[in-house]
VOBA-1610 file (N, C-alpha, C; in pm, whole numbers, padded with zeros to 5 digits, always signed):
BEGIN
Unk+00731+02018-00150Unk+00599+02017-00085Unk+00492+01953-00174Unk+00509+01990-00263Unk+00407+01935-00399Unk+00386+01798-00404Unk+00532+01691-00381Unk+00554+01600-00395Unk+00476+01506-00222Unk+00457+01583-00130Unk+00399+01555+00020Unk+00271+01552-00048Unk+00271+01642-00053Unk+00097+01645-00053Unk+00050+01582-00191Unk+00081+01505-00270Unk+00087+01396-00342Unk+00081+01303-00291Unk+00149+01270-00211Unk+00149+01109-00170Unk+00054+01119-00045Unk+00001+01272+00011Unk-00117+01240+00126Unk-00254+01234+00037Unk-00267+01255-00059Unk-00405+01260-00096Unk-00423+01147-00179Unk-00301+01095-00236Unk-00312+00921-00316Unk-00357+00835-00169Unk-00254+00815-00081Unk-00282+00738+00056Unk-00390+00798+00146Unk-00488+00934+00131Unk-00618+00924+00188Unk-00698+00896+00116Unk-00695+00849+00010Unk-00848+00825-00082Unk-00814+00652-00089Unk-00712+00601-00106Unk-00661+00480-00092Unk-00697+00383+00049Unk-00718+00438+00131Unk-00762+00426+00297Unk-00864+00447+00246Unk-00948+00565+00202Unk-01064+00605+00278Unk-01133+00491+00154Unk-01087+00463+00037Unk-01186+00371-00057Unk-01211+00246+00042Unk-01116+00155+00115Unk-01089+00061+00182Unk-01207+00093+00323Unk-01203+00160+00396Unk-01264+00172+00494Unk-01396+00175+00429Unk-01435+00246+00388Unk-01592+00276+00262Unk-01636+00157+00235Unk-01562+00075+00167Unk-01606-00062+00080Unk-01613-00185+00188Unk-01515-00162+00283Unk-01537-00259+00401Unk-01655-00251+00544Unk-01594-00118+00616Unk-01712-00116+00696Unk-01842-00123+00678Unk-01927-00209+00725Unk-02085-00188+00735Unk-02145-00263+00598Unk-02041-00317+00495Unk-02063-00392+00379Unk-02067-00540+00395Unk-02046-00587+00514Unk-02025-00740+00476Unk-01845-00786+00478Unk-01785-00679+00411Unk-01615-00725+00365Unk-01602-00777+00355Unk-01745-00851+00222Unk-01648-00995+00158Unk-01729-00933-00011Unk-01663-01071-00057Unk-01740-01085-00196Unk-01579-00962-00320Unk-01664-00948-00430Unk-01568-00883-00513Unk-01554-00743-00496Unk-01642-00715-00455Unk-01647-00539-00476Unk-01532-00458-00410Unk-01480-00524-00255Unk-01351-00400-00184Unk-01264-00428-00271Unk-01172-00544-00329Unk-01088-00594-00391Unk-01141-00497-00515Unk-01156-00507-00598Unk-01210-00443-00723Unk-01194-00274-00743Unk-01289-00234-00561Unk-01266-00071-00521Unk-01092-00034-00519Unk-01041-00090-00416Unk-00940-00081-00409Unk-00839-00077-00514Unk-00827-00177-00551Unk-00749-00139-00680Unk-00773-00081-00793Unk-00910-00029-00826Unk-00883+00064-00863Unk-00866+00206-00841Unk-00868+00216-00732Unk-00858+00336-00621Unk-00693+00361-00670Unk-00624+00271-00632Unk-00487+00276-00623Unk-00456+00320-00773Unk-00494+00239-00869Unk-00461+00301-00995Unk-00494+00411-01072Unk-00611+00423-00985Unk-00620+00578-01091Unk-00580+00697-01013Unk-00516+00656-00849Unk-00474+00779-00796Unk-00298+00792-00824Unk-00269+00640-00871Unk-00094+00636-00942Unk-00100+00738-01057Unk-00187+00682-01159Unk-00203+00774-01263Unk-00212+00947-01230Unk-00297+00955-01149Unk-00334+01135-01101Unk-00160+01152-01026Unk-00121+01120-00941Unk-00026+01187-00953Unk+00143+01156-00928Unk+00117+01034-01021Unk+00262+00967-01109Unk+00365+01046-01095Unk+00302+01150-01217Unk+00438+01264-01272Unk+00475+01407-01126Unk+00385+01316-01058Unk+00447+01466-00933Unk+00519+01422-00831Unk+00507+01293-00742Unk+00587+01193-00677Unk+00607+01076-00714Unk+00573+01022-00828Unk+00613+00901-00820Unk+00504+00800-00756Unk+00411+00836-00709Unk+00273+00793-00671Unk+00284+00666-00568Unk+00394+00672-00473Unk+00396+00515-00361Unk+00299+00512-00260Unk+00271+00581-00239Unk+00157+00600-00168Unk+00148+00468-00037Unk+00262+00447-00006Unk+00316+00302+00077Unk+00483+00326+00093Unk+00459+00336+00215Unk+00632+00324+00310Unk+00713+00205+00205Unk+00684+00117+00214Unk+00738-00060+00200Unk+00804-00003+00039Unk+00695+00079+00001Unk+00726+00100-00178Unk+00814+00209-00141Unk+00778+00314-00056Unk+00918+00404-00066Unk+01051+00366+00000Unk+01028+00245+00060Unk+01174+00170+00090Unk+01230+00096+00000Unk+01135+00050-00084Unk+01224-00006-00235Unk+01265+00055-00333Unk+01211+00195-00325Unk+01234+00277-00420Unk+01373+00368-00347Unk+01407+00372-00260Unk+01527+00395-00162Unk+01606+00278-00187Unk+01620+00163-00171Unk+01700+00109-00173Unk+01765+00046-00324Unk+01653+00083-00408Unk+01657+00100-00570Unk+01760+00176-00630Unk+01755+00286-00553Unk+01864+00426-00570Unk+01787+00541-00604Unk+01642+00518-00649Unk+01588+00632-00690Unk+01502+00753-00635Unk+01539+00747-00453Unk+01475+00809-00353Unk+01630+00860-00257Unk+01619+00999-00236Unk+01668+00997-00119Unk+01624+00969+00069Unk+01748+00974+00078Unk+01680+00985+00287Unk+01555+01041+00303Unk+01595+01184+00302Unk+01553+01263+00337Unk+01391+01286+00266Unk+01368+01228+00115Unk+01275+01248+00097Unk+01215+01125+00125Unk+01260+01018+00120Unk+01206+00876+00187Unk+01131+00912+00342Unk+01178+00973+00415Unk+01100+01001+00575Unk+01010+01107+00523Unk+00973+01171+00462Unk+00908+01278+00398Unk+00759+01224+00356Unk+00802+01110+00280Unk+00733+01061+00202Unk+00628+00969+00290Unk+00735+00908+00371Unk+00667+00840+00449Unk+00545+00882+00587Unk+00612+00980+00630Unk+00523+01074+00725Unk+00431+01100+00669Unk+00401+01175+00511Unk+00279+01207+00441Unk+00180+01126+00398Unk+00233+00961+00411Unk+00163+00868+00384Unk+00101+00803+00487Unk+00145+00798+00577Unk+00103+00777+00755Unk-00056+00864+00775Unk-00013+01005+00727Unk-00040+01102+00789Unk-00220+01103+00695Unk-00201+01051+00584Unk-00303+01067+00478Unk-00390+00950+00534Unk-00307+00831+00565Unk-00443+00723+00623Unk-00479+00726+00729Unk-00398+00844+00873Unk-00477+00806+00966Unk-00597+00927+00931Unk-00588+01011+00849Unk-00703+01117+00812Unk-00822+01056+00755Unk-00782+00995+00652Unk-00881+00894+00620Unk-00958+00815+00695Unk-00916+00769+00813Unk-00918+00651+00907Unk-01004+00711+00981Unk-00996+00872+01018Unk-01091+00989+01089Unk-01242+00985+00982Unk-01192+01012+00880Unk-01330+01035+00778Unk-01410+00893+00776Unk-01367+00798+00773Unk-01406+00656+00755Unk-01489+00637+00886Unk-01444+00720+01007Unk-01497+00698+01101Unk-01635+00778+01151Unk-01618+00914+01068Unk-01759+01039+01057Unk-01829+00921+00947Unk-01819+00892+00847Unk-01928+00858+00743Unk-01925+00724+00781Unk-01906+00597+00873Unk-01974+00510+00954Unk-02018+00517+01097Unk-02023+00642+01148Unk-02054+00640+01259Unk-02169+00576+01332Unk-02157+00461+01395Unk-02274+00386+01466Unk-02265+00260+01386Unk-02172+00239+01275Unk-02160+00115+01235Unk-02056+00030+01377Unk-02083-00110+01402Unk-01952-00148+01506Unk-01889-00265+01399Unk-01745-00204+01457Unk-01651-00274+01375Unk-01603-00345+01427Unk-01553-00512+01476Unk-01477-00608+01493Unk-01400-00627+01432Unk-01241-00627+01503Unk-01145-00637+01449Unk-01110-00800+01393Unk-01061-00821+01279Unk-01003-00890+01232Unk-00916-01025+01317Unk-00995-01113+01296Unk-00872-01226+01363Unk-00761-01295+01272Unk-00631-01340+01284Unk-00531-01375+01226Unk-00433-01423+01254Unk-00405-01574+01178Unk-00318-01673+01194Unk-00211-01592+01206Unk-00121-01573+01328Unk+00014-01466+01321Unk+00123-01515+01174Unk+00144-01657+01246Unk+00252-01711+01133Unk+00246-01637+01015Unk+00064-01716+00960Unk+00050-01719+00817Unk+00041-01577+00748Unk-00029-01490+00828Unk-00046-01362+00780Unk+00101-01267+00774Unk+00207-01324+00854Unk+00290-01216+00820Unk+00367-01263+00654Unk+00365-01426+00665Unk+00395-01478+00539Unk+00347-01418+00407Unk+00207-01387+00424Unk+00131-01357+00356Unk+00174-01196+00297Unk+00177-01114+00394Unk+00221-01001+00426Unk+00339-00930+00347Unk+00426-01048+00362Unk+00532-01028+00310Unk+00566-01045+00157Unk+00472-01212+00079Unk+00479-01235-00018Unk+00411-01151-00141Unk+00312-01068-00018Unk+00218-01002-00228Unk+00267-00826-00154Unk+00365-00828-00055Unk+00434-00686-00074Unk+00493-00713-00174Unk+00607-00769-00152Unk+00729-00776-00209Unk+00686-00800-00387Unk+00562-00850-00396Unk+00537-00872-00548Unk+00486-00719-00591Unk+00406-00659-00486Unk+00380-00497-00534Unk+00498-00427-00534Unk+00578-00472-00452Unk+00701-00360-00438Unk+00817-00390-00609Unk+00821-00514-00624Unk+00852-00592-00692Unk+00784-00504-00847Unk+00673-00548-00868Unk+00624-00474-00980Unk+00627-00318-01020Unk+00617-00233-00896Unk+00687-00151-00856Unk+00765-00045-00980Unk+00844-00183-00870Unk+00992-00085-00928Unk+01032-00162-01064Unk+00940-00246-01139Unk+00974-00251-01226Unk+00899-00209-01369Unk+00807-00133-01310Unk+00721-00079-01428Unk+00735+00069-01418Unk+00786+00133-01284Unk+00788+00237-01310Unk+00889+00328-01277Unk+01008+00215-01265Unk+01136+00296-01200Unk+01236+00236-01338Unk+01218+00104-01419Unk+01316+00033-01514Unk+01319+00135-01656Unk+01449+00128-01674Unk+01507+00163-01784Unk+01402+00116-01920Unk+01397-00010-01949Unk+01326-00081-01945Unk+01193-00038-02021Unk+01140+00003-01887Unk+00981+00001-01926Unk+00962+00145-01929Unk+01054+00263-01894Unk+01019+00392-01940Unk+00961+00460-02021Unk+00843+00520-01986Unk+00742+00619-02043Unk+00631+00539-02076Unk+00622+00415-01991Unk+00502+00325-02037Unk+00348+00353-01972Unk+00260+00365-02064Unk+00088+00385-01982Unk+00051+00271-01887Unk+00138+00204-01904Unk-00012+00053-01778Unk+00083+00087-01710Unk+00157+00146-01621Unk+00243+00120-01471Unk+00112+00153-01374Unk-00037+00181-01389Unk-00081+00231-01291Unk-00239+00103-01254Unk-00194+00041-01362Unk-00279-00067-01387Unk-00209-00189-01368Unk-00088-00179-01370Unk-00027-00286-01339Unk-00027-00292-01184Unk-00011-00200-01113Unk+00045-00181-00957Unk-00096-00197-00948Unk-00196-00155-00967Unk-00346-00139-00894Unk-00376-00307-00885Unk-00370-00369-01042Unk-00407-00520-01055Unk-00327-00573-00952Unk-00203-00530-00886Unk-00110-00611-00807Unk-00192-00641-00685Unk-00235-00528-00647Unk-00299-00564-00473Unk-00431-00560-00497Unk-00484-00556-00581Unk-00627-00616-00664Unk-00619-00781-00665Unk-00512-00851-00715Unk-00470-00990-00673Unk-00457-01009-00548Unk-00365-00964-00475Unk-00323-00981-00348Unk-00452-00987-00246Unk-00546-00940-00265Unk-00652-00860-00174Unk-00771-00990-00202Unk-00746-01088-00320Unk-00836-01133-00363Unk-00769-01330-00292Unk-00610-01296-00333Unk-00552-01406-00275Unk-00574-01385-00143Unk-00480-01326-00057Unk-00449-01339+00089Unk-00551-01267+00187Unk-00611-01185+00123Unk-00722-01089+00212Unk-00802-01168+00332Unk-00824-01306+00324Unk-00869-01348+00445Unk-00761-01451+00528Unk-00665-01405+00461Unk-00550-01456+00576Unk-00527-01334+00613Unk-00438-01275+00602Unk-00408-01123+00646Unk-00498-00997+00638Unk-00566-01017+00617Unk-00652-00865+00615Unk-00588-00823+00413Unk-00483-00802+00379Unk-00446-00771+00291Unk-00417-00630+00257Unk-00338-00598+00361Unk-00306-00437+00363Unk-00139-00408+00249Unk-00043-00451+00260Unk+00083-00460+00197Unk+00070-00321+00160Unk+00100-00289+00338Unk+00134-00111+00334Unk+00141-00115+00455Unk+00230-00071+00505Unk+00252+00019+00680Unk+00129+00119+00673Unk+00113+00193+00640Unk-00014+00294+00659Unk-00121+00251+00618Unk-00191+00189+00547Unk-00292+00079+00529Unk-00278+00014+00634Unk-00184-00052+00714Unk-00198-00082+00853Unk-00256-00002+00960Unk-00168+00088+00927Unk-00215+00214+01035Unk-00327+00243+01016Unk-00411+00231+00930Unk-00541+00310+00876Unk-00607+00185+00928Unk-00656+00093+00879Unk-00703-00025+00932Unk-00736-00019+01055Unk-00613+00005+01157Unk-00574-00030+01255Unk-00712+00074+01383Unk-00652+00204+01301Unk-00725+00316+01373Unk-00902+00318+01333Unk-00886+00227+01232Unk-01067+00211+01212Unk-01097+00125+01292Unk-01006+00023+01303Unk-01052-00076+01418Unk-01099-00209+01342Unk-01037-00264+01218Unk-01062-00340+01133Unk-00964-00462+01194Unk-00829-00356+01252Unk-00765-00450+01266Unk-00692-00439+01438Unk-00652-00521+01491Unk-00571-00534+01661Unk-00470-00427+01615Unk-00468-00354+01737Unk-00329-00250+01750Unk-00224-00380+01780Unk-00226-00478+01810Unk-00126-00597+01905Unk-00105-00668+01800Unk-00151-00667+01646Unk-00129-00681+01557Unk-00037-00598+01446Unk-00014-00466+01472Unk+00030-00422+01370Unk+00180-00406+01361Unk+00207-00524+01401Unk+00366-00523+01388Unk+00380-00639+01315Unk+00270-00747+01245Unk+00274-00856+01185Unk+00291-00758+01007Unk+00222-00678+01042Unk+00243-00579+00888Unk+00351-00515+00874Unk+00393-00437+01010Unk+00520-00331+00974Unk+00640-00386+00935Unk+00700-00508+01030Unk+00755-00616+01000Unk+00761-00707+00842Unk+00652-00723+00795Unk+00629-00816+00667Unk+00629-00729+00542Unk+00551-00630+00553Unk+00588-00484+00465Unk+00719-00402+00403Unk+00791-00393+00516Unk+00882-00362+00518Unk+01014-00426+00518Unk+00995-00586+00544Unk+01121-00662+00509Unk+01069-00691+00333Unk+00996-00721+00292Unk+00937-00728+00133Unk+00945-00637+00088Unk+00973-00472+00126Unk+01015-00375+00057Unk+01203-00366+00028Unk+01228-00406+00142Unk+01378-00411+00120Unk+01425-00545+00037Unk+01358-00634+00073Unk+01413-00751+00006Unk+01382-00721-00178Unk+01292-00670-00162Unk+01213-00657-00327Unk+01302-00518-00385Unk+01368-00434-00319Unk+01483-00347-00384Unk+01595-00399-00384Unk+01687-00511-00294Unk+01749-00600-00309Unk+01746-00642-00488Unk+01633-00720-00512Unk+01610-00824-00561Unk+01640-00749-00699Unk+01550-00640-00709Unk+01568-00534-00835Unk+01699-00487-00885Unk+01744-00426-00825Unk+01929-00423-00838Unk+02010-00518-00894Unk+01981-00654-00841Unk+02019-00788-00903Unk+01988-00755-01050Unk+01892-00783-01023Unk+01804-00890-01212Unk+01826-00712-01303Unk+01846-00626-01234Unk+01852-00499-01329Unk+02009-00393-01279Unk+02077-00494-01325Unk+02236-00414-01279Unk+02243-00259-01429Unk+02144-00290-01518Unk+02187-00188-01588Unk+02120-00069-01558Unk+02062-00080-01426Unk+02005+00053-01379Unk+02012+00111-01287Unk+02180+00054-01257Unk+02229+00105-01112Unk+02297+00227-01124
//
């Protein structure tokens, strides 16, 4: 249980920084990119040593297909992370109330491309700063993952929105940042870059199978 409610309160403050920094701000310039990641990193850090801090489906599918997650806590994990951004997505919606939000328009192609390429590099970094033999017991894994979609958000964010998270989709989605008729360009791109990026890890790191 400890380990649930870990990954709901990393993925509602993770949403709710995103909704905060975007709605009613403009959502441009440095500041969401900047919020965000460090949102993400200092809530990896807070609670690292209790789940593992994925706070993202896509990451608990690489970390499943890594070897270092079971089933059972993989759907666990994932429900609590769902469950944390559409809460967020509620709060985002009390503390802008009367702001109007227009959803997001997006090249389908390019954004799932997009989608897919700076997951798979978070999922990617991932699992290699904080699952590798390797890099065990190291302090930047939470600065490394935060800088990841701190880049990503700064690269692709106006192609895709820059979510590289199923529940960051979902959260988005339910703020209204982004098309419900859209959120299968994320679940889709998220989630094949989570599997492909635990794929990929296994390869280049057979000594940590």
């Amino acid at each position: 249980m400890n380990k649930l409610v870990t990954e709901f309160i990393g993925t509602f403050f993770l949403v709710l920084t995103i909704g905060c920094t975007v709605i009613g701000t403009a959502g441009s310039g440095v500041i969401p990119p900047l919020a965000i990641g460090a949102a993400l990193m200092v809530m990896i850090y807070a609670g690292g040593h209790i789940s593992g801090a994925h706070y993202n489906p896509a990451v608990t599918l690489g970390v499943l297909v890594r070897g270092r997650c079971s089933v059972g806590d993989a759907v666990g994990y994932m429900v609590s992370q769902c469950l944390g951004a559409f809460v967020a997505a509620m709060v985002v919606g009390f503390f802008k109330s009367g702001v109007v939000v227009t959803a997001g328009e997006i090249d389908t192609t390019k954004a799932l491309v997009a989608e897919f390429l700076f997951t798979f590099a978070l999922v990617y970094v991932v699992l290699n700063v904080a699952t590798a033999k390797g890099t065990a017991n190291n302090s930047f894994y939470g600065l490394a993952i935060g800088s990841t979609v701190m880049a990503g958000a700064f690269a692709v964010g106006g192609i895709s929105g820059g979510a590289f998270n199923p529940a960051v989709a979902l959260g988005v989605t339910v703020m209204g940042l982004s098309s419900l008729s859209n959120i299968w360009v994320f679940l889709v791109g998220n989630f094949a870059a989570g599997l492909v990026a635990g794929i990929v890890f296994k390869q280049l790191n057979p000594q940590d199978a």
